[in-house]
Every structure is written in structure tokens, then in C-alpha cells.
N, C-alpha and C positions, 0 to 999 in steps of 0.2 A: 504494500500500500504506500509505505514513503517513499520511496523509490519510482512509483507515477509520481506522486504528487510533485515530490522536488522538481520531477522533470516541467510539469504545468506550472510551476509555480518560475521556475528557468525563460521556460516559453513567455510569460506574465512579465518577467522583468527585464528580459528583452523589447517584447513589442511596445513595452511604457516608453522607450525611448524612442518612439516612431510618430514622427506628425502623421494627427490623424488624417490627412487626405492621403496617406501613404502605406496606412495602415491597412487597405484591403490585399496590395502585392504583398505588403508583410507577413500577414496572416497565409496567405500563398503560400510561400514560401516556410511557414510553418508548420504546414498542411494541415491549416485549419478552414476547412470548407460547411459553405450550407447555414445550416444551422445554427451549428456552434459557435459560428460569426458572432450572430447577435451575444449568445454568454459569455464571449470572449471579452468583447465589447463593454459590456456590462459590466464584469469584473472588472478592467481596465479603469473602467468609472469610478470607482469605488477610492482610487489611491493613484498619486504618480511613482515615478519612477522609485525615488525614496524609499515610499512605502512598501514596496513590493519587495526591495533589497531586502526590508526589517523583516517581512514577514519568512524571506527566504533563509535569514537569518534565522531567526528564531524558527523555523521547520528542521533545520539542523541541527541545535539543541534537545528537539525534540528526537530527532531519531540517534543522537548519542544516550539520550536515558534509554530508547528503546535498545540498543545494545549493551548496557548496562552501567557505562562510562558517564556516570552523575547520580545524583538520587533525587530522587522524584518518580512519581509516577507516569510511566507518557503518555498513557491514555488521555489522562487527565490534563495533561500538556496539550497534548494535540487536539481535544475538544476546547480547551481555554483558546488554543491559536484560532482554532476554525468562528470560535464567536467572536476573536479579534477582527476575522476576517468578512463576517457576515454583518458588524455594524460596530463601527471603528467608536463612534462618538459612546455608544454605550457599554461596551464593554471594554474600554481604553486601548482602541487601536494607536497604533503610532503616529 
């Protein structure tokens, strides 16, 4: 599971650094078709470039506790990041 996500979350913090009228070859190029445009998009909205580092940041804390290298629980990590992710202002995104 971490191991997609980093990668989505890679992909996230690449395309933040793409002017939006650029950003459709981008997503091309990331082979993000269709659909998934619009979520892509969406997500994108959510944070710039910054934010996305923090988050990609902190998803990689989370999967050192998941291999054992910290203490903490990383479930619990990794449900705290995803509400950092799903509404920054309320559950203290970056």
C-alpha cells in the first residue's frame, strides 16, 4: 500500500510544479488519463507545490514506523496523514 501511494503522492508533487494550462501534456505524460484527470486535479487543488513535499514527507515517516524504524503506530500515522490530506484547515495540514 505505501509503496503506490509514495508513488501518487511523487506523481502529486511533480505535477504541482506545472502551470496549469500545461498541466493536461503533464498528466500525459504521467499517464494519467480520462477520469482520473479530474481527481488528479482536485487533489492538486487542495495544496501547492510545498505542501505536497510535506505530505510526501511525512508518508515517509510513516512507512519507516511501518518497518519498525520509530515508534509509533503507523496505522495511526497514516490515517492522521490521510485526514491531513483530506482537509488541511481542520485537521492541521501544512
Amino acid at each position: 500500500l505505501m509503496g503506490w501511494f509514495m508513488m501518487q503522492l511523487n506523481m502529486l508533487v511533480r505535477l504541482s510544479s506545472v502551470p496549469p494550462a500545461q498541466q493536461a501534456s503533464a498528466m500525459t505524460q504521467e499517464r494519467v488519463y480520462g477520469p482520473r484527470q479530474a481527481m488528479v486535479r482536485k487533489a492538486l487543488a487542495r495544496g501547492d507545490r510545498m505542501f505536497w513535499e510535506r505530505i510526501l514527507c511525512a508518508a515517509a515517516e510513516v512507512e519507516r514506523l511501518g518497518k519498525g524504524r520509530g515508534s509509533g503506530d503507523p496505522w495511526l500515522a497514516f490515517e492522521r496523514l490521510l485526514l491531513r490530506i483530506a482537509d488541511r484547515r481542520r485537521f492541521g495540514g501544512f
